[in-house]
Phi, psi and omega in degrees: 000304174313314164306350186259315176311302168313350207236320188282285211293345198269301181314298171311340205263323142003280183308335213267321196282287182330328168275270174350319180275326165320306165289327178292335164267348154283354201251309204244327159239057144241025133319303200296315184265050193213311182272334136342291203286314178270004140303316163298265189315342176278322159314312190299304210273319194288335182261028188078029152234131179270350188227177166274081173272104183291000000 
């Protein structure tokens, strides 16, 4: 019975973290990646290319 207990609370505590980071890449990260992305396009725009040429 204590193993189970032990096993629900380990399951529940996962969830907990994983819905943290979650919320935390929504919230933050797509800003981050918005903002990254018009860094790029401003680098991209400074050297004369209009496309990525990788």
């Amino acid at each position: 019975m204590e193993s189970f207990f032990v096993e629900a609370v380990n399951a529940i505590w996962w969830i907990v973290v994983v819905g943290i980071i979650g919320v935390g890449y929504h919230a933050y990260g797509g800003a981050v990646v918005e903002q990254w992305s018009a860094e790029i396009s401003k680098e991209a725009r400074r050297e004369g290319s209009s496309t990525f040429d990788l």
